[in-house]
N, C-alpha and C positions, 0 to 999 in steps of 0.2 A: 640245690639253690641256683637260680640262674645271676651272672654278674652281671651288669650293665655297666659299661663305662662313665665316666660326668659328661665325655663329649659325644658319646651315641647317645646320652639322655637326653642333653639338649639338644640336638637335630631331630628325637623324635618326636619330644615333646614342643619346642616350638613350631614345626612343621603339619605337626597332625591338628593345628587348629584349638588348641587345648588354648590360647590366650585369645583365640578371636574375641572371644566375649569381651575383651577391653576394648575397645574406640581406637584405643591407641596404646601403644607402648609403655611402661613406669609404673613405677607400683602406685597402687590405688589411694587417692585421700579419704577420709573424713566425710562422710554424706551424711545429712539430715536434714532437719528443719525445725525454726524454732517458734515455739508455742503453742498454741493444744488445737485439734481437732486434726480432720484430712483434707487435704486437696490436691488435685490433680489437672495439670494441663495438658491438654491433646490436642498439637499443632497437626494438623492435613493440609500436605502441599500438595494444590496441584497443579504439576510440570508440565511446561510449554505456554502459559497465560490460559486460565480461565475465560471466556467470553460471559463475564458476568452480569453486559445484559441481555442474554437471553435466559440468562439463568433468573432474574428479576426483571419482569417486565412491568412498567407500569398501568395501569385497572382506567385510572384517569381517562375523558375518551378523550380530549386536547392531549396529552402527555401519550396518551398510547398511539394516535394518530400522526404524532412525530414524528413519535418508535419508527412506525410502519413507513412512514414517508422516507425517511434515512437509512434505514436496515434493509429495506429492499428487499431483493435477493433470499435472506435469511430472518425473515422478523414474521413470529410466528401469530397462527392465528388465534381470536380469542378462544376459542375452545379447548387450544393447546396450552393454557394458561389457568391457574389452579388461583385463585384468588385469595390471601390472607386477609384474613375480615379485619378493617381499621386500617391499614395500612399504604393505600394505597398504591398497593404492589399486587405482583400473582408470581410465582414458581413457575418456572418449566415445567411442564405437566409430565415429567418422567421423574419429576422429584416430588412425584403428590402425596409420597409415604410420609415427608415433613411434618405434613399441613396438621398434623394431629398435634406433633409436637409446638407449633405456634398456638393451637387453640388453646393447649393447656399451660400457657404462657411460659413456654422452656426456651423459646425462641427467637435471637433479635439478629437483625440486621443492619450491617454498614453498607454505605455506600459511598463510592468514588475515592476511596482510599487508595494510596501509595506512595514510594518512596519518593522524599521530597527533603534537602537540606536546611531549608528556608522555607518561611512562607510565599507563594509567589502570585501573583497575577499573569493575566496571557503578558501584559505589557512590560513586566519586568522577564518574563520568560525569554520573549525577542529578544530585547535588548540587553540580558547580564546572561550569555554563556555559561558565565562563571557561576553562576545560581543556581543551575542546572545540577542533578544528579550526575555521576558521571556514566559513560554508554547506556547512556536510558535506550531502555528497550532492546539491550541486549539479554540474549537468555541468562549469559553465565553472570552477566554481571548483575541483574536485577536480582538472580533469585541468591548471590550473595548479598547485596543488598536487603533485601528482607529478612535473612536469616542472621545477618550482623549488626544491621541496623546502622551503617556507616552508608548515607549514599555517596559518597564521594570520597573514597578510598578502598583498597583493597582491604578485605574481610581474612581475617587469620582465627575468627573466635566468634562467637553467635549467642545469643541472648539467653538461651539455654544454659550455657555452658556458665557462662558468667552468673548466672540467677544463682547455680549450684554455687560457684565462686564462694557466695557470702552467706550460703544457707548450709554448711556443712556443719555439723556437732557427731555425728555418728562415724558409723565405719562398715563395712562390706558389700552389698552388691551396689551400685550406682543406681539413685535414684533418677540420674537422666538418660533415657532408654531410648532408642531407634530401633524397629522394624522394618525402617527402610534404608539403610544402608549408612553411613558416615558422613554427614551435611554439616557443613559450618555451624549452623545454627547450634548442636549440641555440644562444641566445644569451647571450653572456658581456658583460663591461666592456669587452673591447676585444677579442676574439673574434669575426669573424665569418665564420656558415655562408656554405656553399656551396649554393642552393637550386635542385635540379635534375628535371625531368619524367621522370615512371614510364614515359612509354611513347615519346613522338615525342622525336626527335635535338634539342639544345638549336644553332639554326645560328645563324648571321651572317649579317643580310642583305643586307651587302657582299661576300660571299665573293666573290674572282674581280674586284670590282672595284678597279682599279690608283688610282682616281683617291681611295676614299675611306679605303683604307688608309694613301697616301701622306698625306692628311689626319690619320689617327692616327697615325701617326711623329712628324708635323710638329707637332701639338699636344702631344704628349708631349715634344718634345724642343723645346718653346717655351722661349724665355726672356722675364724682364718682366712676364710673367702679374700679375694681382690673385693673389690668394688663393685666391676663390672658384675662380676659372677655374683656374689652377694644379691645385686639389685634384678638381677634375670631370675634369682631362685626365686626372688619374693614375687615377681612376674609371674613367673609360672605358677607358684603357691598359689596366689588371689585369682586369677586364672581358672584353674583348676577348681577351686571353692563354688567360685560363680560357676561355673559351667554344671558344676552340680546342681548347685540352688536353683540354676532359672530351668534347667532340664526336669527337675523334680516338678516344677510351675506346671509348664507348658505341656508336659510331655503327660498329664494328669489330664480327668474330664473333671472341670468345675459344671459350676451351674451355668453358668454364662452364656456357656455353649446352643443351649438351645433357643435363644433369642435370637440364633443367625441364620434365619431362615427368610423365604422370600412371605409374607405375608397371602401370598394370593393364592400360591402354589403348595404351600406349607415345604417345596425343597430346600436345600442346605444351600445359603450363598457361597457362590465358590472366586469370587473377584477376588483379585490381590488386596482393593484397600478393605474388603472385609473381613479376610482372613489375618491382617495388621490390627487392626482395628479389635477382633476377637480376641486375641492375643495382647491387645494391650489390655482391655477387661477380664483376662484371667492375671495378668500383673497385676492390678488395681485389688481384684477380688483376693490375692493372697501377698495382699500388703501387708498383712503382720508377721508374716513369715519373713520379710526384708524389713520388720523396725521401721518403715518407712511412713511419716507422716506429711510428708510432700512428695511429689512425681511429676516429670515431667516426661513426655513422650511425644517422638516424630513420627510420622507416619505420611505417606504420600499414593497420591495416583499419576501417574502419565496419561499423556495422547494428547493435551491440550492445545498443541498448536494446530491450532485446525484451519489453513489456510486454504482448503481447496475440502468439498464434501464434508462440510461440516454440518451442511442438512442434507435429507436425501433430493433426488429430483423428485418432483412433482408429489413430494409428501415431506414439507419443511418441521413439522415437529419428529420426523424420525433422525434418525442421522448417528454420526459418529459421536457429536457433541451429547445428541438427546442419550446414548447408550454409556456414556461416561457418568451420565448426570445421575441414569436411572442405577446404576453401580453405586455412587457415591451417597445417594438418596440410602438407600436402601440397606446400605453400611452402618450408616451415621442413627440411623432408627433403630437399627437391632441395638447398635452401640447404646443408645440413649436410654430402651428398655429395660436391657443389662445393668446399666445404672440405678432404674428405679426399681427393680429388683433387690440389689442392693442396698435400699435406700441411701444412694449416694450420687444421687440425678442434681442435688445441688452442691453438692462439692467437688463436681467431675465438669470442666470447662471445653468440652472439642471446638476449636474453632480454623475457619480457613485461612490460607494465605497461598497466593502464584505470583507468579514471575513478574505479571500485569496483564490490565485486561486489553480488550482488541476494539478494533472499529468500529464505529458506530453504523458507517456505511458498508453492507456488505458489499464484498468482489465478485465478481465474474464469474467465477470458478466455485460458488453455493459456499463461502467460507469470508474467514476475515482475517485483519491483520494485525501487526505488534502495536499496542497505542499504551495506555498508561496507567488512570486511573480505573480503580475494578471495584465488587462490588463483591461482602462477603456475610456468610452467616458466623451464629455462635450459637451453640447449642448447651442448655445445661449451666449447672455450677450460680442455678439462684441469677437470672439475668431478668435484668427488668421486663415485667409479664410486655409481649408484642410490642416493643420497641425498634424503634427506626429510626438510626445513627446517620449524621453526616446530610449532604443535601445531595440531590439527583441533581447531574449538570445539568446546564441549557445543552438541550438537542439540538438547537440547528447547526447546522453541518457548517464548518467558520466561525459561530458565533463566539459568544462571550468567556466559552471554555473549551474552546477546542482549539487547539494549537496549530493545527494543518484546517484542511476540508475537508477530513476523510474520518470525523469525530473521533479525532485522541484527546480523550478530554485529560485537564490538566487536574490533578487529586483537589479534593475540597477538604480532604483528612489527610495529616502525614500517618505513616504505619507507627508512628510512635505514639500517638496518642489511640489508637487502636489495640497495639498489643502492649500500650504502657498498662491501660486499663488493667487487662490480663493478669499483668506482671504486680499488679498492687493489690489486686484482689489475690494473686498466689503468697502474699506475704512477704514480698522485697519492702525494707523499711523506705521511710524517704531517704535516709543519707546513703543508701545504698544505690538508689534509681541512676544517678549519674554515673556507676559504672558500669551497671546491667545495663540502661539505655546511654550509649556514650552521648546524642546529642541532646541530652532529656532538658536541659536549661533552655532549648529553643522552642521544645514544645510544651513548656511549664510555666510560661510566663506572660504577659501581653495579652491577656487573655487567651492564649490557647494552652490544652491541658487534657489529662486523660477524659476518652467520653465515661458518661455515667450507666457503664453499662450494667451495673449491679446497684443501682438504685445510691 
């Protein structure tokens, strides 16, 4: 029989990765959710600011003749533009794998949404600084902003986190999960994520061995312990559990798996957000293996800040932007399939959020810059068939909603009545919304309030 000390356990076992699966440190609370059926939210950020209107370009030829008068540089041609029937909109035509999903009304869209503490006008913008979000239009601070839902304060805890907060009845693996790493947004007061790898298997590097598992029985089922040591056993215990459970998941082939494919080529998508994205639809699909009757799940893409080549030369629908677009495009539709495979295409909600969008005027340099209001889809989870949320600002460059002359247009939506929607359709009750959304009294009242995005 091999010995193992208590103090070479814990350095091997907290070192080898055996608790990554927690978010954070402490033993685990209480997950669940209360009342019958399933559903699931799937936040996709994408880092650095989306340029949301080229990603929605307007059909209108006054409205698209705007576009093109202001965007310059980067404003793409009609050809390059996928039209949604009704809406007077079109898709970037590297996101054309959508357009099926709007036809069969799975699909709506916001527009000019973002963080904002107040409601504002350009004229109160000028004149009350104090109105303002705070470092609008900084990376770190927007995309805590969005993810907290405080625009004028720092972020310690994220809408996620707190959703779980008040939706806990159960116990074991955490039904709020990232694939992309640790974000505000998943952590609550006493909520915590479950933080797990887009692509390799999360193992234990004891598996198979007898002597150090017998070691974690035996420290879990200590008695006497300190405190300290007590609460690291149950750590690594819960730990340990999970690491099993989601490796059992993930490390399996579901059915899922074969919806992630590129439709044209029938090959295997290989982008980070679609292998997130996979992986969060073999969670969903062995949701009764975690007792889980709500989920929430992060997921993100980068490159968004595209301030220089963000179309190519002399072929403006190609570009860095267009290959981001055609990535996430193409994620979001196997993901959505996989859903209705499932038959759980309306109980599974993917929707976007970034940092903010960019200029309306492109620069010099085939790209654009940091500005404000952005413009987002929602896929799934039963959303009112082809619907179109919020108002498109005034385009001209200075005018009625642009703050500068370089179109940072000022939001026509705060993100709280965007992802409050969300948040009420996942089954946060009303006396709960004020603490999941801290500023929810401001956009609850006065006539503004969640959109009707689920009819």
């Amino acid at each position: 029989m091999t010995l193992i000390s208590r103090r070479h356990f814990h350095h091997m076992a907290m070192s080898a990765g055996a608790a990554a699966a927690l978010g954070m440190f402490g033993r685990g609370v209480a997950y669940g959710a209360p009342g019958s059926g399933f559903r699931a939210m799937v936040g996709v950020f994408l880092f650095g600011g989306n340029d949301g209107w080229n990603m929605l370009v307007p059909t209108d030829p006054a409205a698209y003749g705007a576009y093109v008068s202001a965007r310059q540089t980067i404003a793409l041609p009609p050809s390059a533009v996928t039209p949604l029937a009704g809406s007077g909109l079109g898709l970037h035509q590297a996101m054309a794998s959508l357009a099926p999903i709007w036809d069969k009304g799975a699909m709506a869209l916001v527009l000019n949404a973002g963080t904002l503490a107040t409601p504002l006008t350009k004229a109160t913008y000028l004149s009350r600084p104090d109105l303002r979000p705070s470092n609008l239009m900084s990376h770190s601070d927007e995309q805590e902003h969005w993810q907290g839902l405080r625009a004028q304060s720092v972020n310690r805890d994220g809408f996620m986190g707190r959703l779980h907060d008040r939706m806990s009845t159960g116990s074991g693996v955490p039904p709020v999960i990232s694939f992309a790493g640790n974000n505000v947004a998943l952590i609550g007061q006493q909520a915590q994520p479950l933080v797990l790898p887009s692509r390799s298997v999360l193992t234990r590097w004891d598996s198979g061995n007898s002597a150090v598992e017998a070691a974690v029985a035996s420290l879990a089922g200590g008695t006497g312990l300190d405190d300290v040591t007590a609460s690291t056993a149950q750590t690594v215990t819960d730990a340990y559990a999970m690491t099993a459970a989601t490796s059992a998941v993930l490390g399996a082939t579901g059915s899922v798996e074969a919806f992630f494919v590129d439709p044209a080529t029938g090959a295997a998508l290989t982008s980070d957000v679609s292998q997130q994205l996979k992986r969060v639809a073999r969670m969903i699909e062995a949701r009764s293996t975690f007792g889980h009757t709500r989920q929430s799940f992060f997921v993100s893409q980068g490159g968004y800040d595209t301030h220089d080549n963000q179309v190519a030369n002399g072929s403006v629908a190609t570009g860095i932007h267009a290959n981001l677009l055609r990535d996430l495009a193409l994620a979001l539709s196997a993901f959505y399939k996989a859903m209705e495979a499932l038959s759980l295409q309306d109980n599974v909600t993917a929707f976007t959020m970034s940092d903010f969008g960019r200029t309306y005027r492109g620069n010099a340099q085939l790209g654009s810059d940091h500005a404000w209001g952005n413009n987002h889809l929602v896929i799934g989870g039963g959303v009112t068939p082809k619907s179109v949320f919020g108002r498109y600002p005034d385009p001209t460059l200075g005018g009625a909603d642009d703050i500068s002359n370089e179109g940072r247009f000022l939001p026509t939506m705060a993100q709280e009545e965007y992802l409050g929607a969300i948040l009420k359709w996942h089954g946060v009750a009303d006396g709960d919304m004020g603490y999941v959304v801290p500023n929810w009294n401001t956009w609850s009242t006065n006539g503004r309030g969640p959109i009707g995005l689920y009819g």
